[in-house]
C-alpha positions as CSV (number, residue, x, y, z in Angstrom):
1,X,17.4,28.3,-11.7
2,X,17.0,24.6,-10.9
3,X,14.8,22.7,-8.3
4,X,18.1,22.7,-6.2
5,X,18.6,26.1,-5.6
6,X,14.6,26.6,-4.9
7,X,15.3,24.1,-2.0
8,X,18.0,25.1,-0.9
9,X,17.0,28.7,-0.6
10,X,13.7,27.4,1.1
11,X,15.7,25.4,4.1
12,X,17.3,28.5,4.8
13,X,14.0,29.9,6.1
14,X,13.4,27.0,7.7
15,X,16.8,26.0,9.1
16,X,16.4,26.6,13.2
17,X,12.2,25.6,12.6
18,X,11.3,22.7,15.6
19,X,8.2,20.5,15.5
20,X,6.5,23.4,17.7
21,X,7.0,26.5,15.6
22,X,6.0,24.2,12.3
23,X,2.4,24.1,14.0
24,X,2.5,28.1,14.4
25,X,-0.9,29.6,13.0
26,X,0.3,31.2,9.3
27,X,1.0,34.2,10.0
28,X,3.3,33.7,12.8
29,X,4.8,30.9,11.2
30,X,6.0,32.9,8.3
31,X,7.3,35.9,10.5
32,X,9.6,33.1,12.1
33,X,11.3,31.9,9.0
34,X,15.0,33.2,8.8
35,X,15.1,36.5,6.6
36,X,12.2,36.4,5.2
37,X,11.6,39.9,3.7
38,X,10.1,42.6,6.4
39,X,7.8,44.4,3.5
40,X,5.5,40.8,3.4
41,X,2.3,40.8,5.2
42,X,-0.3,38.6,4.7
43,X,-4.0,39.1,4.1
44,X,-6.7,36.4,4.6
45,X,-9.6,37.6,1.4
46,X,-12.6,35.5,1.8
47,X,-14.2,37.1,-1.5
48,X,-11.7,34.9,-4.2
49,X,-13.1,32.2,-6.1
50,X,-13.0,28.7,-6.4
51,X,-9.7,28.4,-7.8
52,X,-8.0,31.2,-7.0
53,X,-5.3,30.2,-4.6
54,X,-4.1,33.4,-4.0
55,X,-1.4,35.9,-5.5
56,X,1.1,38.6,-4.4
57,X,0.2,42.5,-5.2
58,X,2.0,45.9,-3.8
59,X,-0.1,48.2,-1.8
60,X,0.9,51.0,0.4
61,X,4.8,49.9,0.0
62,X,4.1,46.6,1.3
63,X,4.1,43.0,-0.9
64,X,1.1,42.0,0.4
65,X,0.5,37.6,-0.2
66,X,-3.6,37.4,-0.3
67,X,-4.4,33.9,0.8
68,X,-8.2,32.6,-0.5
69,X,-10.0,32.5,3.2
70,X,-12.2,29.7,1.8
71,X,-9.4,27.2,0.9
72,X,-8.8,24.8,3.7
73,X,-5.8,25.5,6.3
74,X,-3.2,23.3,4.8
75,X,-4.0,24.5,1.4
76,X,-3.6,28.4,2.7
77,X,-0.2,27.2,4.3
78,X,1.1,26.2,0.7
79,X,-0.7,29.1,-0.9
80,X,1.7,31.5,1.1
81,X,4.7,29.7,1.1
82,X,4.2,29.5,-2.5
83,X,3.7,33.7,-2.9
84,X,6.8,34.0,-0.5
85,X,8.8,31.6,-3.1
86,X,8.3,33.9,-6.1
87,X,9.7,36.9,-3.5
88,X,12.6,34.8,-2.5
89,X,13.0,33.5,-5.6
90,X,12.3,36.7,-7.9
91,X,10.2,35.1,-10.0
92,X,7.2,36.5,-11.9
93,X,3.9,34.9,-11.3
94,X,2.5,32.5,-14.1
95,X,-0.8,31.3,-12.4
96,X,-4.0,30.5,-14.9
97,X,-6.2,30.7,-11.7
98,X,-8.3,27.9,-13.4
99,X,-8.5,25.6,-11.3
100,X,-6.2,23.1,-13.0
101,X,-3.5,22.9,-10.3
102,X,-1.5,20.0,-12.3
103,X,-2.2,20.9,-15.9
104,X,0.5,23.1,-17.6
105,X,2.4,23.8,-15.0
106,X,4.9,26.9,-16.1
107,X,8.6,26.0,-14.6
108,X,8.6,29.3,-12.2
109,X,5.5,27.9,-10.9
110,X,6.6,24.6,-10.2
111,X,9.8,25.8,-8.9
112,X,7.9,27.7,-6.4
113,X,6.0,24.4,-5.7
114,X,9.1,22.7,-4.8
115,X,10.3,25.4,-2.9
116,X,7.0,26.0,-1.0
117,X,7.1,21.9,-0.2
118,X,10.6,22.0,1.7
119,X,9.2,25.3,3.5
120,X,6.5,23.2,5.4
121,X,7.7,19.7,5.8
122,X,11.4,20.8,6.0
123,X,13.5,18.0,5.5
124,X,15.8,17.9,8.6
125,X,12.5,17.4,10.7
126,X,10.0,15.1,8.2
127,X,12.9,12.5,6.8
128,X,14.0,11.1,10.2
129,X,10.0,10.8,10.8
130,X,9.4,8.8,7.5
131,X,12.3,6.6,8.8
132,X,10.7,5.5,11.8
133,X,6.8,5.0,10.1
134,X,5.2,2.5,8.9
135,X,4.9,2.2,4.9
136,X,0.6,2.9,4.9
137,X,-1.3,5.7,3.8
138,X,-2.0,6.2,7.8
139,X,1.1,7.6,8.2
140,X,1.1,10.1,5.2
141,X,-2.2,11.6,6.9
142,X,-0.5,11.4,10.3
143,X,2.7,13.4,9.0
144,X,0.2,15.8,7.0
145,X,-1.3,16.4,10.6
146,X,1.6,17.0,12.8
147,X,3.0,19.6,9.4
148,X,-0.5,21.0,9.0
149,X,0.2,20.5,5.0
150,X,-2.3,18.6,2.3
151,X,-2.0,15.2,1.9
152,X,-0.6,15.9,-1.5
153,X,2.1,17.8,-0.6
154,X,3.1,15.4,2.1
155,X,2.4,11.9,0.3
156,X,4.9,13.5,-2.3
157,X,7.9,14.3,0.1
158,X,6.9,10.8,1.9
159,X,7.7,8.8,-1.1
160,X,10.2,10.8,-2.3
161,X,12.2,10.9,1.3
162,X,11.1,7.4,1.9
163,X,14.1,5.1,1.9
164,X,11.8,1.6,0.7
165,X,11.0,1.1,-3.0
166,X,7.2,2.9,-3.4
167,X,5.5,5.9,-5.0
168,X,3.0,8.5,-4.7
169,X,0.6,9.4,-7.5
170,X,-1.7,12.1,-7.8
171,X,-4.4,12.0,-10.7
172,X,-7.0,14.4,-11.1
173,X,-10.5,13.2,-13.3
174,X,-8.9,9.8,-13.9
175,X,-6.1,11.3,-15.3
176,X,-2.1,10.7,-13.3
177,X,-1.2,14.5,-13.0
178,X,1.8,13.7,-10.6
179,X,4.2,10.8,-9.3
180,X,6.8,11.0,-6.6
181,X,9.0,7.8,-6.5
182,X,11.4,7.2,-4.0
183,X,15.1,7.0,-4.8
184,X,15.5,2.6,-4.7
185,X,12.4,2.4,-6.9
186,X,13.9,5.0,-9.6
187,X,17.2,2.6,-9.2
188,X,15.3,-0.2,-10.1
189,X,13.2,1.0,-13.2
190,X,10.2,1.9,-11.8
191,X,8.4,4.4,-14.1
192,X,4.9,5.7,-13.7
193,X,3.7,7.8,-16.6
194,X,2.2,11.7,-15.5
195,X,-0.7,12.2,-18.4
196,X,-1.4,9.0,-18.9
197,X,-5.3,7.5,-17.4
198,X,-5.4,5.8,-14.4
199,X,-5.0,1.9,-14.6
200,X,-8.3,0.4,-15.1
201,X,-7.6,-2.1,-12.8
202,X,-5.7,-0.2,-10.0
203,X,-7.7,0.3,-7.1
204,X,-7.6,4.4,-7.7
205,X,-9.5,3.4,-10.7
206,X,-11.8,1.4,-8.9
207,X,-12.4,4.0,-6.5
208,X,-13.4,6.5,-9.4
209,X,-15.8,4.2,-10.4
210,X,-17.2,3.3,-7.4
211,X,-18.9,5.1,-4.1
212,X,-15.7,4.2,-1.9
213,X,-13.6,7.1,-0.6
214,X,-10.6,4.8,0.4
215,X,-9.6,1.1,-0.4
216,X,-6.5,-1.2,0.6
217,X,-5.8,-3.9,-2.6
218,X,-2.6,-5.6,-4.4
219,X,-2.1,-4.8,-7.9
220,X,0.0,-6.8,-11.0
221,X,3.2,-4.2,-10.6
222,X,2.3,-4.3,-14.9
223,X,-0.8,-2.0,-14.1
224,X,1.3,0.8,-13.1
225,X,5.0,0.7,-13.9
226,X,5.9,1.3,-17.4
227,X,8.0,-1.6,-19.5
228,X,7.8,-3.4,-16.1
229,X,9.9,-7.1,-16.6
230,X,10.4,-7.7,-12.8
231,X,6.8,-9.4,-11.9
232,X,5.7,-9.1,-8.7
233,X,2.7,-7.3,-7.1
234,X,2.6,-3.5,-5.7
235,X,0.2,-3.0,-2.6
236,X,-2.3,0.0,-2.8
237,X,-3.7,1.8,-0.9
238,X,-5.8,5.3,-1.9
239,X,-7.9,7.7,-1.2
240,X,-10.3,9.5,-3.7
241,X,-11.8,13.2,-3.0
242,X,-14.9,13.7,-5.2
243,X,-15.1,17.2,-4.7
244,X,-11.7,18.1,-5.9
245,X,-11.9,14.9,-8.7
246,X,-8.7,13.9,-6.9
247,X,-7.2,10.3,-6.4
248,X,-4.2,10.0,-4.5
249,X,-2.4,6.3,-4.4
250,X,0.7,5.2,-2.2
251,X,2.3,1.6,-3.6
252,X,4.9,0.2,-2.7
253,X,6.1,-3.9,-2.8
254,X,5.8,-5.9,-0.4
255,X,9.0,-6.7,1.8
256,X,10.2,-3.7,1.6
257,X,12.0,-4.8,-2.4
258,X,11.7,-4.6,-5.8
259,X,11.3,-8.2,-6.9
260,X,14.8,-9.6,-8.5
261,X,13.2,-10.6,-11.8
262,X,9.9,-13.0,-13.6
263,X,11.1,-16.0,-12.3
264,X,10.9,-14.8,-8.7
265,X,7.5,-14.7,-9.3
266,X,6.8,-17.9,-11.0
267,X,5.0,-20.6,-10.8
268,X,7.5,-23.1,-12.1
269,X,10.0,-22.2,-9.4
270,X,9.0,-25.4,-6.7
271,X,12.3,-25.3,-5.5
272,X,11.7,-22.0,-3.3
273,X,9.6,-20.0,-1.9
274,X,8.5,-17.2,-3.8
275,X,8.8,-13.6,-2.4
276,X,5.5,-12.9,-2.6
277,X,2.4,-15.5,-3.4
278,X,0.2,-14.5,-5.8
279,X,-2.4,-12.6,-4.0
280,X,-6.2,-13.9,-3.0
281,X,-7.8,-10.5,-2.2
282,X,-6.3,-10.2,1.1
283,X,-3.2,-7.8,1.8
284,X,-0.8,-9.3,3.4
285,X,0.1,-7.3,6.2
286,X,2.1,-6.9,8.6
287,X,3.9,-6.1,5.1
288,X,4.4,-2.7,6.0
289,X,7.2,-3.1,7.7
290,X,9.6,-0.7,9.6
291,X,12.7,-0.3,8.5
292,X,15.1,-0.1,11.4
């Protein structure tokens, strides 16, 4: 089984959902997905430890998903969708329950990931609504809002559903667990490496070091993208969450395009204007533009 059929199998569920029954509390919102199994219940435990998402056990006839009642919301929403995948799915559970969400992921599990992604920011409804937003991290925790899913989950689908060159990265204890890149910034090279440390002078890096939980900044497109010859600058913008050791970083260029090469970007060029100046500490928005 390939990430394909996971999704595809999870936007069957999901295929008459609107806006309104996305925002259902859980357990309502799973009995509304489309043939979803009738021996799945759900049970809230509020005795599981830190780190233990959840898992799936039989009882009484019934495939009962226990959720972790001291997660957050969003993070129960994913919790179950994930249990419903390995039913929908039939695949056995391979969870460490250690707390290492990103490290040594098995492929069932992430296959489940990717399935319980699509099941609560289903594509038909969250595409046309990273069409019409703004390229910031505002509208990542806007569209993680309205879905009622973790900013990870939905700065991942943003990026990877988001029609301008950018990408989402996830690192955990400086390290980049994760990287969603949208399609025109794949086309174009763009390569972040997972297991790698953060940049040391990205501003996720500065934010590890520092007291800030958030920070705006442009960054030499060389500190994050791999065997990068185009030049240019990436904006940044991230958010850090001490608690969980978590970073989360949305870039993107400026313009809403990969620069066309070096030279673009160089100083010797007096005969035009260069696509972006080189930067003096102040982001130059409005250059999160719409695209129409």
């Amino acid at each position: 089984m390939d990430e394909a059929i996971a999704t595809i199998r999870a936007r069957r569920l999901t295929s008459h959902f609107t806006m309104e029954q996305v925002k259902l509390p859980l357990e309502s919102y799973l009995k509304t997905m489309n043939g979803l199994p009738s021996d799945i219940v759900l049970r809230i435990d509020e005795s599981l430890g830190e780190g233990e998402a959840g898992h799936t056990v039989p009882i009484a006839g019934k495939r009962c998903i226990v959720i972790n009642g001291n997660d957050q919301p969003e993070r129960q929403r994913f919790t179950a969708c994930h249990e419903v995948a390995h039913v929908v799915l039939d695949l056995p559970t391979e969870h460490d329950n250690n707390g290492t969400q990103f490290v040594r992921r098995s492929h069932n599990e992430v296959l489940c990931d990717v399935f319980a992604a699509e099941a609560l920011l289903p594509r038909r409804l969250f595409q046309p609504l990273v069409e019409d937003s703004d390229l910031e991290f505002a509208a990542i925790e806007r569209l993680a809002s309205d879905f009622m899913a973790s900013l990870a989950a939905t700065g991942s689908c943003f990026a990877e559903m988001c029609d301008r060159p950018c990408a989402f990265v996830l690192a955990q204890d400086g390290i980049i667990r994760y990287v969603s890149r949208s399609k025109s910034l794949k086309e174009s090279g763009g390569w972040i490496a997972p297991g790698q440390k953060l940049p040391s002078e990205s501003l996720a890096a500065q934010l590890l070091r520092s007291t800030k939980a958030a920070g705006s900044a442009s960054v030499d497109a060389v500190e994050w993208l791999s065997d990068w010859k185009k030049g240019g600058f990436l904006l940044e913008e991230a958010r850090h969450f001490p608690r969980w050791k978590e970073t989360l970083s949305l870039l993107w260029f400026a313009e809403d395009r990969v620069p066309a090469s070096d030279s673009e970007y160089s100083d010797d060029d007096d005969d035009e204007e260069p696509a972006l100046k080189p930067l003096d500490g102040l982001l130059p928005w409005p250059g999160k533009s719409r695209r129409r």
